[in-house]
C-alpha positions as a Python dict, from the first residue, in 0.01 Angstrom:
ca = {
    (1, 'X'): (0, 0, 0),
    (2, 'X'): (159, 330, -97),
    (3, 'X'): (264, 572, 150),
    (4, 'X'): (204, 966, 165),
    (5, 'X'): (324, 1278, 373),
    (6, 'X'): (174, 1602, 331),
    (7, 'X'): (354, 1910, 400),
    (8, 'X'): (314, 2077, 704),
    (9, 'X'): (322, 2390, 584),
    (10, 'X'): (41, 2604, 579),
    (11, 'X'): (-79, 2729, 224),
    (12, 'X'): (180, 2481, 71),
    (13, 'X'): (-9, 2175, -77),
    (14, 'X'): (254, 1936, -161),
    (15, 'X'): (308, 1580, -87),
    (16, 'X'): (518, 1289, -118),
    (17, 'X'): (389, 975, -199),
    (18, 'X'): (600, 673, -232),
    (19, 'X'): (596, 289, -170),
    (20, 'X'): (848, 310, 123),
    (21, 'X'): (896, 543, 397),
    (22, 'X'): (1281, 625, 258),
    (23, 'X'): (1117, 667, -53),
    (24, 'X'): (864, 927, 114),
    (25, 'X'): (1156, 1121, 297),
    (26, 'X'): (1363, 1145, -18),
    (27, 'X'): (1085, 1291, -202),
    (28, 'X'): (1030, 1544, 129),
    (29, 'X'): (1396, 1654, 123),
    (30, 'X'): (1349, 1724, -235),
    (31, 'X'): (1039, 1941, -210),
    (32, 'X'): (1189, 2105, 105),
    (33, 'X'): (1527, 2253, -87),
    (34, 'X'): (1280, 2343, -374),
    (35, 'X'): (1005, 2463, -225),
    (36, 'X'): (1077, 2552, 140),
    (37, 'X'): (1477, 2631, 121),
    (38, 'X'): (1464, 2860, 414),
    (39, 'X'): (1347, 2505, 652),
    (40, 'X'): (1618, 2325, 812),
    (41, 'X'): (1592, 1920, 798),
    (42, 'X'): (1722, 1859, 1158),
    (43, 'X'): (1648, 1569, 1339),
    (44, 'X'): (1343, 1694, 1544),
    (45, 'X'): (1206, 1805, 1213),
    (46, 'X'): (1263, 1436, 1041),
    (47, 'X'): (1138, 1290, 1337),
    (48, 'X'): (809, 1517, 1316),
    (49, 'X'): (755, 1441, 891),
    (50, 'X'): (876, 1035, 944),
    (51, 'X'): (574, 1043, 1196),
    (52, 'X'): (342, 1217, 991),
    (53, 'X'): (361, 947, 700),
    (54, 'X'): (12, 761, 627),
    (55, 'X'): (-94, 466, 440),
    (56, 'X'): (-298, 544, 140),
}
């Protein structure tokens, strides 16, 4: 069953959907240098999107 994570930005509707969570949090860094470059990736913030991740 696919996975998805959308972002938690507000007003931004992008997601990452994926068959694997790695897959999922590749796709999230990706969108997060394009479209949020001024949001640091640090652990907490991994930690937060990794838990956010939903079957679809």
């Amino acid at each position: 069953m696919p996975l998805k994570l959308d972002c938690p930005v507000d007003g931004c509707d992008g997601f990452c959907q994926a068959g694997t969570e790695e897959e999922v949090m590749e796709q999230a860094r990706e969108h997060v240098e394009s479209a949020h470059p001024e949001m640091e990736l640090d652990e907490a913030t991994v930690s937060q999107l990794q838990d956010s991740i939903y079957e679809v």
